[in-house]
C-alpha positions as CSV (number, residue, x, y, z in Angstrom):
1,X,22.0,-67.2,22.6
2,X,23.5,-64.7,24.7
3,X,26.3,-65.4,26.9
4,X,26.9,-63.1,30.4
5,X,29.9,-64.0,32.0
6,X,31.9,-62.1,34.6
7,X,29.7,-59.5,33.8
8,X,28.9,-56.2,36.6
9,X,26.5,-57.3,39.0
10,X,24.1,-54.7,37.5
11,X,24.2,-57.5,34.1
12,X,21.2,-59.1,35.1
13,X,19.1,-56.1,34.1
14,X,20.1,-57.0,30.5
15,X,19.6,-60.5,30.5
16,X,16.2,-61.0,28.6
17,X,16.0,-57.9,27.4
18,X,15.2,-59.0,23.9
19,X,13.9,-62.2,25.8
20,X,10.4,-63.4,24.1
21,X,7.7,-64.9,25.7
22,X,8.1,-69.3,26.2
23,X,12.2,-69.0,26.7
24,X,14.6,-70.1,29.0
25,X,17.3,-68.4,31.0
26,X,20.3,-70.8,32.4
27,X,22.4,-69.9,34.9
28,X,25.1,-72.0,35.6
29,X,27.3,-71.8,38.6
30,X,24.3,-69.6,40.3
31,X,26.0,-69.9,43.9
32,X,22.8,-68.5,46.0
33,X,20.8,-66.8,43.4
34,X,21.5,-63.2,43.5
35,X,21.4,-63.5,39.2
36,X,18.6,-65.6,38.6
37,X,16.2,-64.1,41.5
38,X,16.8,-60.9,40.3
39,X,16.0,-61.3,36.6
40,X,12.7,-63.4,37.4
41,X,11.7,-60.7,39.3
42,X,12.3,-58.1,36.6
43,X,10.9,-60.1,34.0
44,X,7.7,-61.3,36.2
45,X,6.7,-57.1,35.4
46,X,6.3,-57.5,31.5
47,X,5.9,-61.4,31.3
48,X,4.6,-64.6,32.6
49,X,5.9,-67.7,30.2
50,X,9.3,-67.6,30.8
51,X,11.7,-69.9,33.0
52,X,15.0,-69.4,34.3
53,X,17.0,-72.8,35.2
54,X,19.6,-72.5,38.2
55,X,22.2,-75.2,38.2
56,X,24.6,-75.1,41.3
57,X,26.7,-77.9,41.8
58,X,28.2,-77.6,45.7
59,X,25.5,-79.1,47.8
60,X,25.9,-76.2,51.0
61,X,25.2,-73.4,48.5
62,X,22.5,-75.6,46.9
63,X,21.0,-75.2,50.0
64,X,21.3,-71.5,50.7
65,X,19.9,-71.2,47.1
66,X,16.8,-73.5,48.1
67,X,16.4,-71.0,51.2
68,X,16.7,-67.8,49.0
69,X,13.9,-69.5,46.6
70,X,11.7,-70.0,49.1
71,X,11.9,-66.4,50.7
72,X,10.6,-65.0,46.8
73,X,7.7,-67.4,47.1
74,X,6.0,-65.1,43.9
75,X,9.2,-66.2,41.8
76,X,8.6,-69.9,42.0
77,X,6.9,-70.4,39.0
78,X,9.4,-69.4,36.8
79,X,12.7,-70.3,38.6
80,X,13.8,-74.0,38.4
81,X,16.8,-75.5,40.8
82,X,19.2,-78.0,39.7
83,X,22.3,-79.6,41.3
């Protein structure tokens, strides 16, 4: 397992780097998705059975991640929000 915590913003270019097919991604705390969106979309390019789970617990944010989700309609597959 790798842990990225206050990491650059550019970290989620690393994240599944060494990722295989079938695995998961967790982001906890994802406030409105910028981290899991964004390494979705850069995994979508070299593989399809993957999943990255967002947990964020404060209900307004939720929400904007909900919005930000729906906007990357291609990234639904893979992305999975929990509050």
């Amino acid at each position: 397992m790798v842990v990225y915590a206050n990491q650059p913003e550019h970290a989620w270019r690393y994240a599944g780097k060494d990722l295989s097919q079938g695995k998961v991604i967790m982001d906890i705390g994802a406030n409105v998705g910028q981290f899991s969106l964004k390494v979705t979309y850069a995994l979508k390019g070299r593989m399809n059975d993957f999943q990255v789970h967002a947990f964020e617990p404060s209900p307004l944010i939720f929400s904007a991640l909900q919005t930000n989700l729906s906007l990357n309609n291609s990234l639904k597959k893979n992305v999975y929000l929990t509050r």
